[in-house]
RODO-2510 file (C-alpha; in nm, 4 decimals, decimal comma):
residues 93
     n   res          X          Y          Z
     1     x     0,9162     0,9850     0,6650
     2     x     0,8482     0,7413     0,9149
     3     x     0,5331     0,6402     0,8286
     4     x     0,6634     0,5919     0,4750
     5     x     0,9911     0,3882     0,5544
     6     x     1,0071     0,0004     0,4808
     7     x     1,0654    -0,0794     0,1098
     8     x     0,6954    -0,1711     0,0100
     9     x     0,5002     0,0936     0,1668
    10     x     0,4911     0,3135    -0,0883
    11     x     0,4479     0,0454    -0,3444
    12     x     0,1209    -0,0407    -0,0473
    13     x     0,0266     0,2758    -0,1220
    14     x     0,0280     0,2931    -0,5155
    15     x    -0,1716    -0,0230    -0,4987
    16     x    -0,4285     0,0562    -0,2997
    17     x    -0,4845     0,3542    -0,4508
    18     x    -0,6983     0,3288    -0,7323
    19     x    -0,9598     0,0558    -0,5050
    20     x    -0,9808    -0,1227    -0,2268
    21     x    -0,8219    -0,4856    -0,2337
    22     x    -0,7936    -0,8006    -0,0432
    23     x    -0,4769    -0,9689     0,0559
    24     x    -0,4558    -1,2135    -0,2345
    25     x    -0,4780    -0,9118    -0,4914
    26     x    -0,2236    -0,7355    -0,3108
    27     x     0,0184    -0,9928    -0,2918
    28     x     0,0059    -1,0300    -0,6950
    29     x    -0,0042    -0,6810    -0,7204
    30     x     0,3478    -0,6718    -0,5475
    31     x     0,4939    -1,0313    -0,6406
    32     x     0,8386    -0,9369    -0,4920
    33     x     0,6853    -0,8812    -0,1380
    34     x     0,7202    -1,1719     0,1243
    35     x     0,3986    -1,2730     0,2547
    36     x     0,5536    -1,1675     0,6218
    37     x     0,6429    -0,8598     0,4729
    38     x     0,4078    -0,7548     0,3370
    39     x     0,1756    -0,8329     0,6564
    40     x     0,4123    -0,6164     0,8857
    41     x     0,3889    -0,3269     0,6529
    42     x    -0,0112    -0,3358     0,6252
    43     x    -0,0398    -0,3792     1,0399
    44     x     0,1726    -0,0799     1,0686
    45     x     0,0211     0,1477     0,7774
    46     x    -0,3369     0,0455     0,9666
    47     x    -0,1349     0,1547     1,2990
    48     x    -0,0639     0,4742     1,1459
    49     x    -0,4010     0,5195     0,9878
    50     x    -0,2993     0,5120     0,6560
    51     x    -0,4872     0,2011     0,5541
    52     x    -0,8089     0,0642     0,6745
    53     x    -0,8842    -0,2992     0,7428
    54     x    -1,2135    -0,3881     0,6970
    55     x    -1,2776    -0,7436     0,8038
    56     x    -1,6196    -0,9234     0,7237
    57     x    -1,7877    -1,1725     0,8836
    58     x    -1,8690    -1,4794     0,6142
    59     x    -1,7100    -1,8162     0,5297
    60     x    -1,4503    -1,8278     0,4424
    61     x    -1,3120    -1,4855     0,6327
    62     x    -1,2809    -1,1817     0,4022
    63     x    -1,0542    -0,8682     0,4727
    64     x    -1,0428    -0,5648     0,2032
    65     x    -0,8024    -0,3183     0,2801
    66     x    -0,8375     0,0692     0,1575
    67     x    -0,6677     0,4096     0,1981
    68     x    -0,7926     0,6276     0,4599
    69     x    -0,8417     0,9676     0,3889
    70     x    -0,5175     1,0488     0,5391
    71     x    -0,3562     0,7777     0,3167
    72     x    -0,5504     0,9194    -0,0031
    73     x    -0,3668     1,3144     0,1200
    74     x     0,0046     1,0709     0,1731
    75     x    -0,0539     0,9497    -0,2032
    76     x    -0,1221     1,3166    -0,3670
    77     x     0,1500     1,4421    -0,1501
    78     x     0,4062     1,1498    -0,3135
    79     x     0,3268     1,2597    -0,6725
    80     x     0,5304     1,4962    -0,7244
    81     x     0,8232     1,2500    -0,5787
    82     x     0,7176     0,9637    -0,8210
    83     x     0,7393     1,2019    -1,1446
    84     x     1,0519     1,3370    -1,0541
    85     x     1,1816     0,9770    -1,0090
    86     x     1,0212     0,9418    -1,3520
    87     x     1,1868     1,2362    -1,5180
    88     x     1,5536     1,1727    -1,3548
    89     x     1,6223     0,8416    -1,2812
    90     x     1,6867     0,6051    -1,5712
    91     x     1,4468     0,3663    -1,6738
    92     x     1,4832    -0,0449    -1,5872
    93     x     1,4210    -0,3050    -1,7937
***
């Protein structure tokens, strides 16, 4: 549970799970997520080894993050959480 704790690291997760993505795509991926945020929970999920950071060396700088195999396991473990939350809670508009 501690790996999972913060507010956006399971949104992190969701995102990253159908490709890799760089920070920009992230960020609009999770518009509600503060920059600093968002930052602090990708350090930590890399820290955990949930998320790889794969930094390359051209101008200007890119970094792609992915799931790790261990964060690919975290997401199919989750599923069964998100459709409950689907089947139970109501629905936002």
């Amino acid at each position: 549970m501690e790996i999972i704790s913060g507010k956006w690291k399971v949104v992190i997760l969701w995102a990253l799970s159908e490709d890799h993505k760089r920070f920009g795509e992230l960020k609009r991926a999770i518009p509600d997520v503060s920059e600093k945020v968002l930052i602090q929970h990708l350090r930590e999920l890399e820290a955990d080894g949930i998320v790889h950071r794969e930094s390359y060396d051209v101008t200007p700088m890119r970094v792609e993050y992915s799931l790790t195999s261990h964060g690919v396991a975290l997401n199919e473990a989750l599923k069964p959480l998100g459709a409950w939350g689907r089947e139970h809670l109501p629905i936002q508009v």
